[in-house]
C-alpha positions, -999 to 999 in steps of 0.1 A, spaced: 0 0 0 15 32 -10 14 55 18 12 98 14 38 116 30 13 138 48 -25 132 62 -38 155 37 -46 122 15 -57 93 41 -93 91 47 -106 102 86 -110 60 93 -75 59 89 -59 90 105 -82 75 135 -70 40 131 -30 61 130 -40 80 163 -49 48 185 -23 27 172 11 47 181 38 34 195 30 47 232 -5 32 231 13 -4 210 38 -10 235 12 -1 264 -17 -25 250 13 -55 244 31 -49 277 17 -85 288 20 -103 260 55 -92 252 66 -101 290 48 -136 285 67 -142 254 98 -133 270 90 -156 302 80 -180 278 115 -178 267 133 -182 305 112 -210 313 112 -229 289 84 -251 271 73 -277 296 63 -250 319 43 -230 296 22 -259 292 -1 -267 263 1 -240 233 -27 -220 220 -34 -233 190 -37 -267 212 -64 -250 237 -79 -230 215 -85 -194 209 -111 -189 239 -96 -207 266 -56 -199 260 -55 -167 275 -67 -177 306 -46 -212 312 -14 -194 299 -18 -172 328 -27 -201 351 4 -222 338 28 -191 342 16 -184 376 20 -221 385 54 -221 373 64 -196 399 74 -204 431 47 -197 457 78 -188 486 116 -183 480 129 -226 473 156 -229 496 165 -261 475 165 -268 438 164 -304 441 159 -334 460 177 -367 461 155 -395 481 174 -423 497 141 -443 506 148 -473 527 119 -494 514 112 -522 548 107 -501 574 144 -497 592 144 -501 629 150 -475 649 162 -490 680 193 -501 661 201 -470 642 191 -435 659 166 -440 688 182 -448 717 166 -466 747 190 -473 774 165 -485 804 152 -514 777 181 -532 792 168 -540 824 131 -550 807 150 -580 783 118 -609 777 93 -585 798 61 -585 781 46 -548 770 28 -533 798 -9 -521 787 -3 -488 797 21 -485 770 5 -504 739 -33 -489 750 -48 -514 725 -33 -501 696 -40 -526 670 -13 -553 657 -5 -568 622 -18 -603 620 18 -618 621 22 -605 658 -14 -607 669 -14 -643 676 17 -640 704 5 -648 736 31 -623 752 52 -590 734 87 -600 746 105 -564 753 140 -565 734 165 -539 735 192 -539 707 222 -556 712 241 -525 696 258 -502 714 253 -464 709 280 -435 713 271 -396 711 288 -379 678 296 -343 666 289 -312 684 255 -318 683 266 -348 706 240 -369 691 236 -411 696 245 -430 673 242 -469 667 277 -481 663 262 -501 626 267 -466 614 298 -455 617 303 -433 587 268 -416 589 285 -412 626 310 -386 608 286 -365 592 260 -365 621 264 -323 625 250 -322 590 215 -342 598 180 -328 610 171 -360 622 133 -368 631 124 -392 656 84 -388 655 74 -396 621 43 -413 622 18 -425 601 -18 -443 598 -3 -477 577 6 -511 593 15 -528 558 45 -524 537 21 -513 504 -1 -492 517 26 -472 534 51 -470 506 24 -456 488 11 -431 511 45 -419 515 53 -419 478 18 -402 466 -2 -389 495 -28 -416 499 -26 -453 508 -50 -467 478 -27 -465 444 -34 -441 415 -21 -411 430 4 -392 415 40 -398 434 59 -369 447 84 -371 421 57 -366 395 41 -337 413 76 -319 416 79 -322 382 44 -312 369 51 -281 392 89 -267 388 95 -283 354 127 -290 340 161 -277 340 178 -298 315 155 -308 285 177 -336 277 169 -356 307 138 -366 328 134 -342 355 122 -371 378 144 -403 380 145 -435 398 174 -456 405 165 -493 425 195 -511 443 204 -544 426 222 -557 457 197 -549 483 174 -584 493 140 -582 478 123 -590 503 90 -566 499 84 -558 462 87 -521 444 61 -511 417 64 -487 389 36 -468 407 53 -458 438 67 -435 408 42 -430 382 25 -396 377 -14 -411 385 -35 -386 370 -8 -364 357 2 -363 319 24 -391 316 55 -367 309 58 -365 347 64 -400 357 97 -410 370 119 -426 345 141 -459 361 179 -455 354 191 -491 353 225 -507 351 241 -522 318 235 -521 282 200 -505 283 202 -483 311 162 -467 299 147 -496 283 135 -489 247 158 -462 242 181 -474 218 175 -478 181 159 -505 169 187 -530 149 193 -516 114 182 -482 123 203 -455 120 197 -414 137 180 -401 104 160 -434 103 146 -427 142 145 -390 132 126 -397 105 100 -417 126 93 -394 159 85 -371 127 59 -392 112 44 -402 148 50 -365 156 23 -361 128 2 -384 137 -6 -373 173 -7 -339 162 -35 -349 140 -50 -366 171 -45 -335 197 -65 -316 164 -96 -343 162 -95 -353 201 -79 -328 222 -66 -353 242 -33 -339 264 -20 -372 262 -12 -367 226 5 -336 237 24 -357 264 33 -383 242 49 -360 217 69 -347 245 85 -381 256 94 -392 221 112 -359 218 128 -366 250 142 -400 246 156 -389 213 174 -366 233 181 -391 255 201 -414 230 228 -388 235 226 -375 269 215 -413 290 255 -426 280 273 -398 294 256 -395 328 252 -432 333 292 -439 329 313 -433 356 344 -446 340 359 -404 342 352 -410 379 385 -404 397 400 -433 424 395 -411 448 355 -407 444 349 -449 445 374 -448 476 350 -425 490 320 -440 485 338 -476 496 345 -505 470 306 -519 461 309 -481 440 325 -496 412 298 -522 404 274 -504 386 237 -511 401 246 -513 432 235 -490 465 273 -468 462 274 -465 426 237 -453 424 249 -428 449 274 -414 426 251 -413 400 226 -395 420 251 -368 422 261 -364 383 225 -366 380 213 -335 402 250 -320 383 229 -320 353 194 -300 368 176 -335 374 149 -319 402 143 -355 418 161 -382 420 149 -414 439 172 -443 452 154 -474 466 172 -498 490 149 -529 493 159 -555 526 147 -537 561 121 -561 571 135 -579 593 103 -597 614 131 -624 622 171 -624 625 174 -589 632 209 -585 641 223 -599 615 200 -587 586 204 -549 597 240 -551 598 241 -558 566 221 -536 552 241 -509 571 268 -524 553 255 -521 522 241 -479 525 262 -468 556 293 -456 540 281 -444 503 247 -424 524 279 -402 543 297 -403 512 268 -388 490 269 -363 519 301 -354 518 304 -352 478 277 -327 478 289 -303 506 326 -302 490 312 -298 455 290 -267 468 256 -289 463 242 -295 493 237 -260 500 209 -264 472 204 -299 475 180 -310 502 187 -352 510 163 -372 529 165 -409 544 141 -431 552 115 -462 549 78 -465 555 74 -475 588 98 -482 620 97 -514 646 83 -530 670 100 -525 708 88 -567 712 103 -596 692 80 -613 664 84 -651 673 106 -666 694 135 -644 711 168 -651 717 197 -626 736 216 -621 702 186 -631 674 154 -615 675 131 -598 649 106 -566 653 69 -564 631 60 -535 618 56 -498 640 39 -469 620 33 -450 653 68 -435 658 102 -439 635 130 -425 624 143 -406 593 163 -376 588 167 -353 565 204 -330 553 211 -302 534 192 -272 517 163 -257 539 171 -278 570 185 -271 604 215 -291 606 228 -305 638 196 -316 660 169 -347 669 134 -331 668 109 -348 688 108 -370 713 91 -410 716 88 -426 751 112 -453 766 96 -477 746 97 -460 713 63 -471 712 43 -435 711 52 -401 710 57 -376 740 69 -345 719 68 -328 685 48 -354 663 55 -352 626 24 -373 606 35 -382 569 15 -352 554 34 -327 574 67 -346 561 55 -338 525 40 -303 532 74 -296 544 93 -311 515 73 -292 492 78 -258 513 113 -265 512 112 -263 472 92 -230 474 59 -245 468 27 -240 495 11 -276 494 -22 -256 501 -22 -242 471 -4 -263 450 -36 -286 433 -43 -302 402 -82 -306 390 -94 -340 383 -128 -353 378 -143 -324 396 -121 -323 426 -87 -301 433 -59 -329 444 -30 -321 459 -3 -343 470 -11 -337 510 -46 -343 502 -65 -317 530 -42 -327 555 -6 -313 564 13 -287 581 47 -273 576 71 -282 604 84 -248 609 112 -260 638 132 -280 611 137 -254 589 171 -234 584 
């Protein structure tokens, strides 16, 4: 359109059409749109969520704004990521951290009433005509300046004890090793609910788009003695981009990752671009996020080809680092080589990375079963700790340990001075928690002689995850995801933020 150098030839529609489009009154009108596109641009994709053209025109206004305001931290994060050591068996915590000295004197005495005060049994204990009171056989010595006791099966965590927030009253509602793995894990004891990897994920994205943002690693040389399902990491109701992706050692450390035989890189290019069409056809016709989601993960594991190798070898590892960690680091799959790799892996912006140890429920030969799992996690667990806090990690890193459930005060079965075993005890255990967000250097809460209830300071599983989340920036109030008419969140309506553990 040829335009006259003066207004003495446009029409009066268009000198009014000049007036409210100036560049004062363009830049004012597009101030929110251009900041979107250039938050768009920090953030990255998988926090804008779905696009506009995917939404459509009336609705993508509105959920761009929602996803952007999702993507921000509700408080300031004091950590950026999370590695879980999750001790799936329940460990004992009359061999480990919870010390009961006058237990001594009560060796074979059955459980006074006053203490149990008919709290219910599991049905492998119910049976017993007696609860036999055992105290552990291990000694216990005070470590650190925080002069806290410590089981002598755990020498090496011993060392780093000024660095723990450890937390004796953790308590929660299941008796069983399912439905308490998967309350911890998602929130709720029935399955289906997404895990807390997944909601991490789905809330604080990604900071490396070549890997997962949520990954699992399972010890090979733990005892299976209580099974692990996918689900204790799946996303539930999320879009399946969220689920946590299990790391395993040799060939095909993600399986289906690799090529098929006789294809090549241009051949697998070739078809994520063909299926790339495909669901894009179906997000058209359907609008079905999954299609979205799927897209995502092919894009990812083509990424992955490249990026899975690198992290996973540890060959560049110096002698020094698998001296650290003690000699099982050098077998790949084990407990101390997953710990290694949980540290390249937060190196690369991984937000959650989840180790399970399988092998702490020990309902008979006790002492000998928990030393070796201390054996087995003892020295890499410090290690881990160590690695982080001379790399400069842990001041960003927050690390948690801990099972499902603690034991019994009585021996299961028959009990003998140096072999006993302990059922299950959801009312009061042990875990502790290092690093970014915590106080380091002190034992909140307090359990009676017994560790059978608790006299100070509980700390109910939802408070546990309201806390985690808090430390990451997010308010678990707040933070919801709508489903079949309801807002879920991973604390369900439950949960408060325990305050005293934080830095």
């Amino acid at each position: 359109m040829c335009v006259p150098e003066n207004n003495k030839g446009w029409s009066a529609e268009w000198q009014q059409l000049q007036s409210k489009l100036n560049r004062r009154r363009f830049l004012t009108r597009t101030a929110m749109g251009l900041g979107s596109i250039a938050l768009g641009t920090l953030l990255g994709k998988s926090l804008l969520g779905n696009s506009a053209a995917a939404l459509g025109t009336e609705t993508a206004a509105a959920d761009l704004e929602q996803e952007i305001l999702r993507a921000i931290p509700h408080l300031v994060p004091r950590a950026k990521r999370v590695i879980y050591l999750f001790m799936s068996g329940g460990p004992s915590q009359f061999e480990t951290f919870d010390y009961k000295p006058k237990l001594v004197d009560m060796f074979g005495q059955p459980l006074p009433d006053s203490v149990r005060q008919g709290q219910r049994l599991t049905g492998m204990s119910a049976s017993q005509a007696i609860l036999p009171v055992v105290p552990s056989i291990y000694k216990f010595k005070q470590y650190g300046q925080s002069n806290t006791w410590v089981s002598d099966l755990l020498p090496h965590t011993a060392q780093v004890i000024d660095d723990l927030c450890i937390i004796k009253t953790v308590h929660s509602e299941a008796i069983n090793h399912d439905p308490a793995i998967t309350f911890f894990q998602t929130g709720n004891q029935l399955p289906g609910r997404p895990s807390i990897g997944s909601w991490i994920s789905y809330g604080l994205g990604t900071d490396n788009a070549n890997l997962p943002s949520f990954i699992v690693l399972v010890s090979k040389n733990a005892v299976k003695d209580q099974p692990l399902y996918a689900r204790l990491w799946g996303n539930g109701f999320l879009k399946s981009e969220h689920q946590g992706v299990q790391f395993r050692a040799g060939k095909d450390p993600v399986l289906y990752l690799d090529n098929p035989e006789g294809y090549d890189g241009a051949d697998r290019q070739e078809m994520l671009e063909s299926l790339k069409e495909l669901n894009e056809y179906q997000q058209e016709l359907n609008r079905d996020p999954e299609a979205e989601a799927r897209l995502a993960q092919y894009e990812m594991a083509y990424r992955m080809q490249t990026s899975v190798p690198e992290v996973m070898s540890l060959k560049n590892e110096p002698d020094e680092v698998f001296d650290l960690y003690g000699p099982d680091s050098r077998d790949p799959g084990t407990y101390a080589a997953n710990c290694i790799l949980a540290r390249k892996l937060i190196e690369k912006d991984v937000k959650f990375v989840q180790l399970y140890h399988q092998g702490w429920d020990h309902h008979g030969g006790l002492p000998t079963g928990i030393a070796k799992q201390c054996r087995d996690t003892d020295q890499a667990t410090a290690a881990l700790l160590k690695d982080l806090k001379r790399r400069g990690l842990l001041e960003d890193t927050l690390v948690i340990w801990g099972g499902e459930f603690g034991r019994t005060v009585y021996s299961q079965g028959k009990l003998f001075p140096d072999n006993y075993g302990r059922d299950h005890h959801p009312r009061c255990f042990t875990m502790w928690m290092a690093g970014a967000g915590v106080r380091p250097g002190i034992s909140y809460g307090e359990t009676d002689d017994f560790s059978y209830n608790i006299v100070k300071d509980p700390v109910h599983v939802h408070d546990f995850q309201a806390t985690l989340l808090h430390i990451l920036g997010i308010d678990h109030e707040r933070f919801t995801y709508k489903y079949q008419g309801r807002r879920f969140r991973l604390t369900d309506v439950h949960g408060h933020v325990i305050k005293e553990l934080l830095s």
